[in-house]
TIGU-851423 format. One line per 3 residues: number of its first residue (from 1); their letters; for each residue x, y, z negated of N, C-alpha, C, CB. Coordinates in nm, 3 decimals. Atoms other than C-alpha are relative to their C-alpha. Glycine has a CB too. Example, Ala and Ser with C-alpha at 12.3 -4.5 7.8 and 13.67 -1.06 7.14 Angstrom:
1 = as = 0.089,-0.119,0.000,1.230,-0.450,-0.780,0.090,0.120,0.000,-0.099,0.003,-0.125  -0.082,-0.119,0.006,1.367,-0.106,-0.714,-0.077,0.109,-0.073,0.041,0.046,0.142 .
# end
This chain:
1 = xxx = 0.082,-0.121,0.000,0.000,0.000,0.000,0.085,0.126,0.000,-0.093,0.001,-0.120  -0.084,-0.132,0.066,0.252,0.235,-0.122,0.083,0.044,0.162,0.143,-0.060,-0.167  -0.018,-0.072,-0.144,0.401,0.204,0.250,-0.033,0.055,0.083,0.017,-0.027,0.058 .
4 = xxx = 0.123,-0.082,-0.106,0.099,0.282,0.459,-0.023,0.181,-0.053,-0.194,-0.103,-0.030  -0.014,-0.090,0.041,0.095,0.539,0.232,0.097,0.143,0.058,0.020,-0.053,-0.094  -0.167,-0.076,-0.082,0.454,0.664,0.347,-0.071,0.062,0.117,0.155,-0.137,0.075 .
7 = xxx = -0.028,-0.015,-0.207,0.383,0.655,0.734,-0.150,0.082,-0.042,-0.005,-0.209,0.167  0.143,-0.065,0.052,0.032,0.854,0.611,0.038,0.154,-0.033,-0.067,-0.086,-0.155  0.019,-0.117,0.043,0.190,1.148,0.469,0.038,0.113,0.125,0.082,0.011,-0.130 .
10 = xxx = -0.026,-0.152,-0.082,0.219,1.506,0.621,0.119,0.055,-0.010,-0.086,0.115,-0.045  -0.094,-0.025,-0.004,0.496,1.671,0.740,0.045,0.094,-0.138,0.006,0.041,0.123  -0.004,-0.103,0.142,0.424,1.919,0.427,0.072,-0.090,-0.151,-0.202,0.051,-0.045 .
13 = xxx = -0.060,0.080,0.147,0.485,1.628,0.186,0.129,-0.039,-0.005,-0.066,-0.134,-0.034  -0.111,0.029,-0.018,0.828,1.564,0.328,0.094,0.114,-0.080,0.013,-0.016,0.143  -0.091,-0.040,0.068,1.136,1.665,0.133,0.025,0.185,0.079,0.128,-0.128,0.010 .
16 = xxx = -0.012,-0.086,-0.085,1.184,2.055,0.245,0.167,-0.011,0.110,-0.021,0.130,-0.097  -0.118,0.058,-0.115,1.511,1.963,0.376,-0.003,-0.065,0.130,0.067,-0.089,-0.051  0.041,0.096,-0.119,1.380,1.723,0.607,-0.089,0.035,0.101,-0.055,-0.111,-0.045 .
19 = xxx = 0.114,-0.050,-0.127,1.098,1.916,0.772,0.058,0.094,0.068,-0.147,0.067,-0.045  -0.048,-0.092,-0.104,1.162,2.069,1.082,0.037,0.125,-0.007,-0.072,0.009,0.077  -0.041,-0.159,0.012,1.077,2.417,1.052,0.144,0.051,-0.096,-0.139,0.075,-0.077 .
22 = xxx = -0.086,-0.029,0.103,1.261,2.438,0.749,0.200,-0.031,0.032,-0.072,-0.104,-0.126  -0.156,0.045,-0.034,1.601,2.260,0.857,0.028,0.106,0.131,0.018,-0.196,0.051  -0.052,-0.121,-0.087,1.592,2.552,1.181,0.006,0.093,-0.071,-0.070,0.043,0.112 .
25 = xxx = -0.047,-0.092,0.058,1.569,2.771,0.974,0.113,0.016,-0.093,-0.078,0.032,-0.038  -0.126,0.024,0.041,1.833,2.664,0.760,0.134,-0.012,0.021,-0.007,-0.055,-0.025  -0.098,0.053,-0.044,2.047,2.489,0.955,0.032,0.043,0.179,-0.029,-0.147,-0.038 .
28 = xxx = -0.023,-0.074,-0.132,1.992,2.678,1.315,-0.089,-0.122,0.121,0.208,0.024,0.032  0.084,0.138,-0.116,1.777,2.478,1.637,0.090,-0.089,-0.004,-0.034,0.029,0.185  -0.068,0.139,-0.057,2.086,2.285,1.753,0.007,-0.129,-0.078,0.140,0.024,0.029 .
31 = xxx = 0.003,0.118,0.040,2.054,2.113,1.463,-0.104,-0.103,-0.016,0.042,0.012,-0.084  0.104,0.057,-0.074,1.749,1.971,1.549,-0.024,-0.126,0.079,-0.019,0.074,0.068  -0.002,0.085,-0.084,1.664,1.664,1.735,-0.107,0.009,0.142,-0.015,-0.106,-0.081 .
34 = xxx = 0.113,-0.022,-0.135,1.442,1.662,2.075,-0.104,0.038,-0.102,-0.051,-0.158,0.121  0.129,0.027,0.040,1.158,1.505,1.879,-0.025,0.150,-0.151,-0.001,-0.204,-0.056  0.062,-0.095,0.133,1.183,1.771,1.547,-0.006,0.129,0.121,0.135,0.032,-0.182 .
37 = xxx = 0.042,-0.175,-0.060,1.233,2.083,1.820,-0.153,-0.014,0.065,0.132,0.071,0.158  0.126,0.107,-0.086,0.897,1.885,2.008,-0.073,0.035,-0.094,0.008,-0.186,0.029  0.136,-0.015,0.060,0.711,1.871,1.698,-0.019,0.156,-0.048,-0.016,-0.108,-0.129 .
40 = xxx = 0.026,-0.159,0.000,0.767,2.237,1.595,-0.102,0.051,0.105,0.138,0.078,0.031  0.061,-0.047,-0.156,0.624,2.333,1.968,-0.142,-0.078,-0.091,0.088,-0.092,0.206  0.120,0.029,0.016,0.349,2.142,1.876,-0.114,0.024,-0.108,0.014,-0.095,0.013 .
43 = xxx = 0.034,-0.064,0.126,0.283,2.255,1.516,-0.093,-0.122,-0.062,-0.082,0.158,0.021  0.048,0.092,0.103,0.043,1.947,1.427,-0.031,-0.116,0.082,-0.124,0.051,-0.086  0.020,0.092,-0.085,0.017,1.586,1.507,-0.121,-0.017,0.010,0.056,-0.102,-0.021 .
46 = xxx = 0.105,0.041,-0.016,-0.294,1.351,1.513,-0.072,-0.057,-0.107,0.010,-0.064,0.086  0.026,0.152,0.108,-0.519,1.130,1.269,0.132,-0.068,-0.028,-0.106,-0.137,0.081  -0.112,0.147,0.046,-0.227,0.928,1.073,0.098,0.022,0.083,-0.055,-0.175,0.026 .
49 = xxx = -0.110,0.010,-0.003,0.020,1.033,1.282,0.046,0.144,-0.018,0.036,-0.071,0.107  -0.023,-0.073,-0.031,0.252,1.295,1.222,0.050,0.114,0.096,0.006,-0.024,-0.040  -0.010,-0.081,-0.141,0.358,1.616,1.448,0.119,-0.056,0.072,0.021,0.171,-0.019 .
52 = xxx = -0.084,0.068,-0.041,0.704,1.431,1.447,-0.007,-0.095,0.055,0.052,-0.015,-0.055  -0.001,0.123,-0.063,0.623,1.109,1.501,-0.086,0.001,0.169,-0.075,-0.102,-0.116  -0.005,-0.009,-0.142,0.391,1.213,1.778,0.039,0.049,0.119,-0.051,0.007,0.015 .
55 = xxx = -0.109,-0.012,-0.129,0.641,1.377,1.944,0.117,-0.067,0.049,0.052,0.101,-0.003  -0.121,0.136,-0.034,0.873,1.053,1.928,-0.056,-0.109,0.118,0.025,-0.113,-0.166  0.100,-0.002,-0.111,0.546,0.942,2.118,0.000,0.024,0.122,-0.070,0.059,-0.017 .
58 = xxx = 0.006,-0.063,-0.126,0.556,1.151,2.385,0.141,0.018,0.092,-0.058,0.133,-0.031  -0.158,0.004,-0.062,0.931,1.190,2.448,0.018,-0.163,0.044,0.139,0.053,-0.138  0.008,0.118,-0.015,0.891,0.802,2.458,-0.057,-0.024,0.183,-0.098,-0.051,-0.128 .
61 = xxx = 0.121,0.020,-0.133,0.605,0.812,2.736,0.028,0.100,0.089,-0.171,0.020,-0.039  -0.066,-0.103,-0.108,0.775,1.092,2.928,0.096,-0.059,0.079,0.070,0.120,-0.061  -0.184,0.055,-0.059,1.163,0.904,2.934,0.076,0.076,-0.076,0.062,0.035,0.181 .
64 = xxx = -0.111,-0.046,0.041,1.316,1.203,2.787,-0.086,0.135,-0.058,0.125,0.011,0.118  0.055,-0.101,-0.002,1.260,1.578,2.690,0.007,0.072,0.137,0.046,0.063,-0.100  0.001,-0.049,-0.161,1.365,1.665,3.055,-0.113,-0.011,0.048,0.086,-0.072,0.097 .
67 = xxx = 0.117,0.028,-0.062,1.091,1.470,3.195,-0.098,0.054,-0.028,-0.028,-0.100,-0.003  0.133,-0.098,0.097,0.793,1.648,2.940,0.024,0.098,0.051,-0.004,0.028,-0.171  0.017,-0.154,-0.032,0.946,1.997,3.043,-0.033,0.003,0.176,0.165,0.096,-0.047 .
70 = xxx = -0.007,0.058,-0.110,0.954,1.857,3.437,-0.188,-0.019,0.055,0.099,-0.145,-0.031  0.126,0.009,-0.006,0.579,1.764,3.422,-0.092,0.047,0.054,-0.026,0.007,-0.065  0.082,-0.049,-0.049,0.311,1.865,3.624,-0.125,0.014,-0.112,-0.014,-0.071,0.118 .
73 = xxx = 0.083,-0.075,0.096,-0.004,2.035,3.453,-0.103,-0.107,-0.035,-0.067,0.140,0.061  0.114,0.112,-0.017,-0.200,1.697,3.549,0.028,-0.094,-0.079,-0.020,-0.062,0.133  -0.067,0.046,0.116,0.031,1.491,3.376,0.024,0.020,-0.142,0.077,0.004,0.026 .
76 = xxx = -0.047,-0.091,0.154,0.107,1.705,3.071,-0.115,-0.041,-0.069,0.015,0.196,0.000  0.065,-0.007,0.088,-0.205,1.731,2.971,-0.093,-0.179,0.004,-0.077,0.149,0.019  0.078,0.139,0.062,-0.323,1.327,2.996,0.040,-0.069,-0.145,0.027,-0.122,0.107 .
79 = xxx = 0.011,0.079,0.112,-0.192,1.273,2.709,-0.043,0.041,-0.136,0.107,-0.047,-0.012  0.068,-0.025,0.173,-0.324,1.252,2.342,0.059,0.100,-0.094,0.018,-0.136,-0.096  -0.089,-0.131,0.060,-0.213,1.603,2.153,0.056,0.070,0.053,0.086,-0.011,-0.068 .
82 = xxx = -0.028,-0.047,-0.071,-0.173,1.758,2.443,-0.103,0.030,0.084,0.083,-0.046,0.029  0.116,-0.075,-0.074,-0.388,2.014,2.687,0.053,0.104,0.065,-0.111,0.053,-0.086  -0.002,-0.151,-0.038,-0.411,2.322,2.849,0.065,0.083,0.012,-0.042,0.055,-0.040 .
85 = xxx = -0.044,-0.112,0.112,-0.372,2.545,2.619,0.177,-0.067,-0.035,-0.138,-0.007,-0.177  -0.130,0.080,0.072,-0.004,2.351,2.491,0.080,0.042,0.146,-0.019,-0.214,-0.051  -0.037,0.000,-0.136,0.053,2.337,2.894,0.060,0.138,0.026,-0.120,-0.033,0.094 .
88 = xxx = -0.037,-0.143,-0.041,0.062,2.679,2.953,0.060,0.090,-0.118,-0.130,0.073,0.057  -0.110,-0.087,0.132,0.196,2.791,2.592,0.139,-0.075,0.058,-0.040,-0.054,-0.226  -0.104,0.060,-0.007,0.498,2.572,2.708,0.069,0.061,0.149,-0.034,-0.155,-0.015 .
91 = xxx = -0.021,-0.058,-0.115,0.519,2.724,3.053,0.048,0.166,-0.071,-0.151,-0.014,0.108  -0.084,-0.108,0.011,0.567,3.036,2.891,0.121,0.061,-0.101,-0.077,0.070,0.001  -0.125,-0.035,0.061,0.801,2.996,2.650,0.135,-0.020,0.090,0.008,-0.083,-0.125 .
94 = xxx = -0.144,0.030,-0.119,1.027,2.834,2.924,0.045,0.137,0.068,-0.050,-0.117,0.154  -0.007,-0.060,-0.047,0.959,3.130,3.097,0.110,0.121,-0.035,-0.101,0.000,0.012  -0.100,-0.095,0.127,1.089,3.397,2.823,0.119,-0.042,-0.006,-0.042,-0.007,-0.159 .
97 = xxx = -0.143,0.007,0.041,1.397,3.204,2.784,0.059,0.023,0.112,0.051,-0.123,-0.062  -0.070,-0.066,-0.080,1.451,3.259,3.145,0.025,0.157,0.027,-0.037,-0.046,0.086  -0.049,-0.112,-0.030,1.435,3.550,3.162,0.119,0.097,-0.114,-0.127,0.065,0.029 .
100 = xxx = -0.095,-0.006,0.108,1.616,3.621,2.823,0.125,0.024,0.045,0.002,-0.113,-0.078  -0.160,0.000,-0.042,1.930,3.486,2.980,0.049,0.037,0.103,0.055,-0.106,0.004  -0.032,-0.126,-0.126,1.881,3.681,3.309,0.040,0.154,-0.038,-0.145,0.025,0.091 .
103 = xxx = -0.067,-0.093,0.067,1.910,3.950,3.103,0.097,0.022,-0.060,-0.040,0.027,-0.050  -0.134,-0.031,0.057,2.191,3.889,2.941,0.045,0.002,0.117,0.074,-0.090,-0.103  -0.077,0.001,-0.135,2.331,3.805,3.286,0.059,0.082,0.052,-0.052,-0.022,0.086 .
106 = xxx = 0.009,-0.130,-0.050,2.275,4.162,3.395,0.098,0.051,-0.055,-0.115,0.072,-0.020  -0.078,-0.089,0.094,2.476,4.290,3.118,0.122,-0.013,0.035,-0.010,-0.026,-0.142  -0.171,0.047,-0.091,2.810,4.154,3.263,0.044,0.011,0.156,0.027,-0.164,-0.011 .
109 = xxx = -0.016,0.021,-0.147,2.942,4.062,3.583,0.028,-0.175,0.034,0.139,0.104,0.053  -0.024,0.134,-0.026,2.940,3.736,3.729,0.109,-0.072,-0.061,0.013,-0.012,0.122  -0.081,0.121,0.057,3.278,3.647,3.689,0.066,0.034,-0.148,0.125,-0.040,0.112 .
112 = xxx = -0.047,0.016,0.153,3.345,3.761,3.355,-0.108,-0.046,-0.118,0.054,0.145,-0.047  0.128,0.072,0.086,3.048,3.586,3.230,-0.024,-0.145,0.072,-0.161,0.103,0.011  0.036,0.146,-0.062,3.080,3.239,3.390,-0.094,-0.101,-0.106,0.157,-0.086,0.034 .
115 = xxx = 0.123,0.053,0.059,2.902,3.114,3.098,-0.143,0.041,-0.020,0.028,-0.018,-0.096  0.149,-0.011,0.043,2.576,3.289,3.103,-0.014,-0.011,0.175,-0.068,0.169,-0.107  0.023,0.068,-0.158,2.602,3.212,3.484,-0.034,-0.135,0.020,0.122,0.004,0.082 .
118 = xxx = 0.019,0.120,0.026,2.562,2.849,3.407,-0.102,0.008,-0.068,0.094,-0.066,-0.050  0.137,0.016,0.052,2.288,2.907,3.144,-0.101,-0.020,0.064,-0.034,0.085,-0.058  0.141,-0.054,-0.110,2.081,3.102,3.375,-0.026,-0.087,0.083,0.016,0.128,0.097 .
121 = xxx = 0.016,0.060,-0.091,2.122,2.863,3.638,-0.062,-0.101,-0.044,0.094,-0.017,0.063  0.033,0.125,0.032,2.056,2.576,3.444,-0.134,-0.023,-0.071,0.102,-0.047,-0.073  0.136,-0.014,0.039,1.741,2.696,3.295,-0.106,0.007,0.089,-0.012,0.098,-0.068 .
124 = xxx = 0.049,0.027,-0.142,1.592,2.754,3.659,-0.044,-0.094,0.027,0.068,0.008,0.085  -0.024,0.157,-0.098,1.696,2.441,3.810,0.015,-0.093,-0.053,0.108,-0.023,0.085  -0.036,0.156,0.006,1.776,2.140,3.628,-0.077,-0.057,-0.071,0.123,-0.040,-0.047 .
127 = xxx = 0.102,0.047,0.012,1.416,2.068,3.519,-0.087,-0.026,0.133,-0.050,0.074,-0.087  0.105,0.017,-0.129,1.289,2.102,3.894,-0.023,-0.187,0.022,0.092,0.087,0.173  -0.002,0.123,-0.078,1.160,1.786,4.042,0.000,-0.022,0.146,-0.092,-0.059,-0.034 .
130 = xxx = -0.027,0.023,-0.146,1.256,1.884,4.406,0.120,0.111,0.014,-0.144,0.027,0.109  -0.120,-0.099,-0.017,1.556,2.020,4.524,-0.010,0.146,0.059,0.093,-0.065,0.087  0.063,-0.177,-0.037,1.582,2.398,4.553,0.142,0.053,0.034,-0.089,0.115,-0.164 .
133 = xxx = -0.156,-0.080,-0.078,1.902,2.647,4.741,-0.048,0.132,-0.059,0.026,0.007,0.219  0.031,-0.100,0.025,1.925,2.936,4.554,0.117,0.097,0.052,-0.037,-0.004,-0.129  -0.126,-0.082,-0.001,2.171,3.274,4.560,-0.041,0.112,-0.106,0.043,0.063,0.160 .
136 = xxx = -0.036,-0.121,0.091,2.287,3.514,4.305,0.052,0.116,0.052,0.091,-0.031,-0.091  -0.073,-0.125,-0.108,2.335,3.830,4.504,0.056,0.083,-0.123,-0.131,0.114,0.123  -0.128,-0.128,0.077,2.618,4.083,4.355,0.010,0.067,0.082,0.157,-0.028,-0.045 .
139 = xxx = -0.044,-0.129,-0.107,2.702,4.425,4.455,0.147,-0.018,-0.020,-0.058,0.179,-0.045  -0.146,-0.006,-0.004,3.066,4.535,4.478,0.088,-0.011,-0.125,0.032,0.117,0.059  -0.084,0.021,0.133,3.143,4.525,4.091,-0.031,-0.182,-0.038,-0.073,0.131,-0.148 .
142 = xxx = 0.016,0.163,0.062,3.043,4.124,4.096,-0.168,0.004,-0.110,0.187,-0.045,-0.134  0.184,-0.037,0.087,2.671,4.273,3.888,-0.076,-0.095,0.067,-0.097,0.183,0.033  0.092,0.055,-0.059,2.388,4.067,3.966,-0.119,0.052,0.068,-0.028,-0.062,-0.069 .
145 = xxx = 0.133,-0.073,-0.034,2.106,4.256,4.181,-0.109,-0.126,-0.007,0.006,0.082,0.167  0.139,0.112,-0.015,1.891,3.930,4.230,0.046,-0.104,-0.003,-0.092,-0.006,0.123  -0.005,0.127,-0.005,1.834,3.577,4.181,-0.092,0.006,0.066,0.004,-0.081,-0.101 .
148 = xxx = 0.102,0.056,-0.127,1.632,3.414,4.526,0.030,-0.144,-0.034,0.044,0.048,0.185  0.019,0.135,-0.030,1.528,3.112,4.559,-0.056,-0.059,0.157,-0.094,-0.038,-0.105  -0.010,0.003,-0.176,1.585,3.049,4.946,-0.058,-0.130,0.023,0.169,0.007,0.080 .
151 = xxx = 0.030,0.110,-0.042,1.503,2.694,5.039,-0.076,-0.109,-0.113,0.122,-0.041,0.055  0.084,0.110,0.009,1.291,2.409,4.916,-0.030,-0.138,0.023,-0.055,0.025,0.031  -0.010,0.116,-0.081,1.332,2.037,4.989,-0.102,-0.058,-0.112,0.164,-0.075,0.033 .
154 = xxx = 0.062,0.127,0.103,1.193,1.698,4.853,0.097,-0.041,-0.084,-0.051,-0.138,0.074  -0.128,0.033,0.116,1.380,1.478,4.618,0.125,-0.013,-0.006,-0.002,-0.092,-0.048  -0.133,0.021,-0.085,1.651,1.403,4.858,0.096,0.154,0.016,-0.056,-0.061,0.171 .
157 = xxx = -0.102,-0.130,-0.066,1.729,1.751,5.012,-0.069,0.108,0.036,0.082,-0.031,0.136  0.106,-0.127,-0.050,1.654,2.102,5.145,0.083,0.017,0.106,-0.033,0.153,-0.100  -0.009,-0.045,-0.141,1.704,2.234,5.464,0.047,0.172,0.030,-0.153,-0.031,0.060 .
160 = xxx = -0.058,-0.152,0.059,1.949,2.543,5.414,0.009,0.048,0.147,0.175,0.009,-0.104  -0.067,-0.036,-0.057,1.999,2.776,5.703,0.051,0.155,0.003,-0.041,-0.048,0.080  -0.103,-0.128,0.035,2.300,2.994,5.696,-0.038,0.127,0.040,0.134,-0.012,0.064 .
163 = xxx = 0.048,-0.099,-0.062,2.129,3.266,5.932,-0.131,0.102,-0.089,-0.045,-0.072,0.132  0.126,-0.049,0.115,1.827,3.309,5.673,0.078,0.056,-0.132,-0.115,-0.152,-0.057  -0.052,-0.036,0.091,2.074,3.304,5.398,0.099,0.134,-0.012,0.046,-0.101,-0.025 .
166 = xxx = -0.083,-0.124,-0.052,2.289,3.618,5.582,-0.098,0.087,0.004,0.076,-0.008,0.139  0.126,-0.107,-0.060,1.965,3.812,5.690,-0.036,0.029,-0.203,-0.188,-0.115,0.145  0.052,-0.032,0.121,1.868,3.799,5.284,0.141,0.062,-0.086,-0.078,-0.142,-0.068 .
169 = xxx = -0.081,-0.079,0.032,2.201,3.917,5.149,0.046,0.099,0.061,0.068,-0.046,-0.026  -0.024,-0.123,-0.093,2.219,4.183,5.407,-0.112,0.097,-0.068,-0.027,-0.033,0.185  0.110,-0.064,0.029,1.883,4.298,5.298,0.033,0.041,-0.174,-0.138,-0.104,0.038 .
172 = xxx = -0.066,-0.047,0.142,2.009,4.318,4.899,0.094,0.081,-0.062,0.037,-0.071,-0.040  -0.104,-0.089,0.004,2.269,4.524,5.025,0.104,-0.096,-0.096,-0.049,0.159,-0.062  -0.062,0.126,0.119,2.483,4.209,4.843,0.180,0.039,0.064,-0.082,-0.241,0.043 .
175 = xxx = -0.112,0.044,-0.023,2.873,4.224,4.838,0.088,-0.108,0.014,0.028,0.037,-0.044  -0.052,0.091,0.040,2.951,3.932,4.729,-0.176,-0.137,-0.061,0.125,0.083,-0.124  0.059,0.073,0.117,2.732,3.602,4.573,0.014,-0.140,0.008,-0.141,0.029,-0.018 .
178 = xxx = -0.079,0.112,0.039,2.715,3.291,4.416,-0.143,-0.116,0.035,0.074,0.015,-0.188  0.083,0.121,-0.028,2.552,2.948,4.604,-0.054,-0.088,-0.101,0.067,-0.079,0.073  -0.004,0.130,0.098,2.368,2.688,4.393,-0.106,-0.008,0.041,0.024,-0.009,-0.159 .
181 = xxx = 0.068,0.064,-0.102,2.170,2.411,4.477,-0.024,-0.148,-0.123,0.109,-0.019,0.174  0.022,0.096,0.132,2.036,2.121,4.162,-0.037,-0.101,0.101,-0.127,0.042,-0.137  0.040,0.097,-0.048,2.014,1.805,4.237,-0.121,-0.044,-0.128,0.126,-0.095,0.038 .
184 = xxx = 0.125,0.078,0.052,1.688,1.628,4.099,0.075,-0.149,-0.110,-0.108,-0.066,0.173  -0.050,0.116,0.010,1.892,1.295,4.035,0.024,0.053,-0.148,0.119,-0.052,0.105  -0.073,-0.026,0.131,2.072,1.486,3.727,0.116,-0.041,0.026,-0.048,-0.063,-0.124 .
187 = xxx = -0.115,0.019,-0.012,2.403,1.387,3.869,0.027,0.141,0.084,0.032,-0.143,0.059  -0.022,-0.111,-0.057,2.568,1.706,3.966,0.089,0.022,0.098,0.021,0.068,-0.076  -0.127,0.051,-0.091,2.863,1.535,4.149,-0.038,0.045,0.178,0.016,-0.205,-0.023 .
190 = xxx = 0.011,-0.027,-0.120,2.900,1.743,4.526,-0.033,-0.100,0.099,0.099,0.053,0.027  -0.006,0.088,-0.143,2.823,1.563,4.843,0.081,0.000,0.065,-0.073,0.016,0.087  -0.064,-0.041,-0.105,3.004,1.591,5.137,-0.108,0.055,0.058,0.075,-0.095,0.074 .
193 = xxx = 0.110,-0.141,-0.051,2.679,1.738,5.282,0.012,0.125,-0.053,-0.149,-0.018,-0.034  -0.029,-0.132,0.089,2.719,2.007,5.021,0.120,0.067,0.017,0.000,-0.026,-0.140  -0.104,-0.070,-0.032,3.076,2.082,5.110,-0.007,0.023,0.167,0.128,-0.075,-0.055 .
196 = xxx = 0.061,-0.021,-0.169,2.966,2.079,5.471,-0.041,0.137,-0.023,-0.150,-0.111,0.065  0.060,-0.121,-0.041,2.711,2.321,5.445,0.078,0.144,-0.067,-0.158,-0.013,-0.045  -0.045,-0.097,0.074,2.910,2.574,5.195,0.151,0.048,0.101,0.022,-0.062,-0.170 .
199 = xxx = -0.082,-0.052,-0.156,3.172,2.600,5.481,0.004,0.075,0.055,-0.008,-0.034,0.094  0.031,-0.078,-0.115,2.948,2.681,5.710,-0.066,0.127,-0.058,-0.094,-0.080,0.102  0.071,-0.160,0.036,2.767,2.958,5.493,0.099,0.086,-0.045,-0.116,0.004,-0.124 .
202 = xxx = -0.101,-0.109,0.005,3.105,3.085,5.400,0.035,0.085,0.094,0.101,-0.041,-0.025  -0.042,-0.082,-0.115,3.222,3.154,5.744,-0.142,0.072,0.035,0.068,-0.098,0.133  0.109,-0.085,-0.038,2.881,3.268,5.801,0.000,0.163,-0.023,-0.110,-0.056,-0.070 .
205 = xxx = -0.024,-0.088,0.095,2.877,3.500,5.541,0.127,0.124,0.027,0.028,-0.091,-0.116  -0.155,-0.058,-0.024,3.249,3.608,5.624,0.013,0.115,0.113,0.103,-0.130,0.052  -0.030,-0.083,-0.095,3.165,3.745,5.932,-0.052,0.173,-0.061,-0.080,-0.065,0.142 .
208 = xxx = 0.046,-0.120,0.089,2.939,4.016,5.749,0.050,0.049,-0.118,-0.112,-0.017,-0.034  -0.106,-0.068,0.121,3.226,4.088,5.474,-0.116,-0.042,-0.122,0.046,0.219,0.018  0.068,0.037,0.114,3.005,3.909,5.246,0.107,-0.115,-0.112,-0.148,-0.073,0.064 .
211 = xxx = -0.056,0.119,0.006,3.230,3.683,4.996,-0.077,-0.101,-0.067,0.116,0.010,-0.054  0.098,0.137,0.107,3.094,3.373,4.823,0.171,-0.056,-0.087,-0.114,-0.205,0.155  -0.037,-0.039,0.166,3.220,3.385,4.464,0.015,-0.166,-0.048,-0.160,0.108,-0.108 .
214 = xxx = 0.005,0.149,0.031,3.121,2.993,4.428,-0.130,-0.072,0.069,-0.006,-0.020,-0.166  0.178,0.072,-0.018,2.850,2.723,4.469,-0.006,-0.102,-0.140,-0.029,-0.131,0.189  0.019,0.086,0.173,2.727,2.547,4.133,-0.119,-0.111,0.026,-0.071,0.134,-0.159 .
217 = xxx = 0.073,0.137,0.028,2.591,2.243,4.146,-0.089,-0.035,-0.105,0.086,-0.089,-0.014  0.071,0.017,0.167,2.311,2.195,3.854,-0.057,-0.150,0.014,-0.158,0.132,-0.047  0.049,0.122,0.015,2.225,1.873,3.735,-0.059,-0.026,-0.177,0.128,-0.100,0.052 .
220 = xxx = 0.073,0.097,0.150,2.158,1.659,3.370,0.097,0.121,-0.096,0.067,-0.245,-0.030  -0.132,-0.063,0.153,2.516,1.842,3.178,0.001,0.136,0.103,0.234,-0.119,-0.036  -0.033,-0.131,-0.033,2.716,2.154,3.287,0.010,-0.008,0.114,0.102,0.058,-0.054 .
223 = xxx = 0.008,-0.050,-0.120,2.666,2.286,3.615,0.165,-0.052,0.054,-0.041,0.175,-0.008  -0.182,0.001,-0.049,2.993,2.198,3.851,-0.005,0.071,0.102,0.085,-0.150,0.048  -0.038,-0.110,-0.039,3.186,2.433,4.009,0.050,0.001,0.109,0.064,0.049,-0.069 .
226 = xxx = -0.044,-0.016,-0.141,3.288,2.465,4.367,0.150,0.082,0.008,-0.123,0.086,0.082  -0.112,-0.075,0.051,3.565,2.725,4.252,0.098,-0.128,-0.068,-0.057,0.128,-0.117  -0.114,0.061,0.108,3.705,2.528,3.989,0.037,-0.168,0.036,-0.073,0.009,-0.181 .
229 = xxx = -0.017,0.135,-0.067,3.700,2.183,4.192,0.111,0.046,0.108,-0.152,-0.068,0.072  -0.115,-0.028,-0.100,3.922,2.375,4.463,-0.067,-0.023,0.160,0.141,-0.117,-0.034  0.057,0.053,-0.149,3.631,2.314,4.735,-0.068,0.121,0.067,-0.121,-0.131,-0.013 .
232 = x = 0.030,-0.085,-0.088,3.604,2.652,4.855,0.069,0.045,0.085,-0.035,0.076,-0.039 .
# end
């Protein structure tokens, strides 16, 4: 009895140490696990189960937390402690954090901020479930005027062409910017298609005194680097 009991109580009856909120606030998000940052978002579980456990639930019946944030609106909401309302509160917190770190973005310059260049990117793209060609247009100090999102494929690939991608950094008045392109898979490892086409959009690019800064690969971990591989 005394066990059913256990698996019965509320996250409130748990040690304050141990409950979520309390340990971020203490101890900061990262220290956190999927499922405790999950049940926070969710604020309360179900009948008998708690907000934790049913977000051990759902991260279960997803695959991962990738997959849950990945989710279509049809999906999201079939499951039990989940709707709508959760759907679209979750859409916009994603949202806020992008833009958050676009803003910081701004505040620097590309290359003396290679890490909030990776954030940004990776908050974008490496939840999509179809592959996407973006560009980071820069003026002449390396600043960011815009993030585009140029092309569009299926799971496989997109269909970049260099002539579209010149005509839109011409139009941004762009000096300089930086290629990237997520793979779906979560492996971030280049192609040879990918060093193909970054070639050809260099010289493209080249002719219009445009330079390209890099191309970043986004996947599952840290973005990889076209620069720092030596494949530009």
């Amino acid at each position: 009895m005394s066990s059913r009991r256990e698996l019965r109580m509320s996250i409130t009856d748990w040690p304050a140490a141990e409950r979520p909120r309390e340990k971020l606030l203490n101890q900061g998000a990262a220290a956190l696990s999927d499922a405790e940052l999950l049940a926070i978002f969710l604020r309360t579980g179900l009948p008998g189960i708690s907000a934790v456990d049913l977000a051990r639930q759902l991260l279960s019946a997803f695959g991962s937390l990738r997959g849950l944030l990945q989710a279509g609106q049809t999906e999201f909401c079939q499951h039990a402690g989940l709707g709508p309302a959760k759907y679209a509160q979750l859409q916009a917190v994603m949202e806020m954090a992008r833009r958050h770190l676009f803003e910081e973005l701004k505040r620097g310059t590309a290359l003396t901020s290679p890490g909030a260049v990776r954030q940004f990117l990776r908050s974008r793209m490496a939840h999509l479930p179809h592959e996407v060609f973006a560009c980071l247009f820069l003026d002449n100090q390396h600043r960011v005027i815009v993030f585009e999102e140029l092309f569009r494929g299926t799971l496989d690939s997109a269909s970049v062409y260099p002539r579209e991608v010149v005509k839109r950094a011409l139009a941004c008045n762009a000096a300089a910017l930086i290629l990237t392109h997520n793979h779906p898979s979560g492996v971030a490892e280049p192609s040879q298609a990918d060093q193909m086409l970054t070639r050809r959009l260099k010289e493209a690019l080249a002719l219009v005194d445009i330079r390209v800064l890099d191309h970043l690969v986004v996947g599952d971990g840290e973005p990889v680097s076209f620069a720092e591989r030596g494949l530009l």
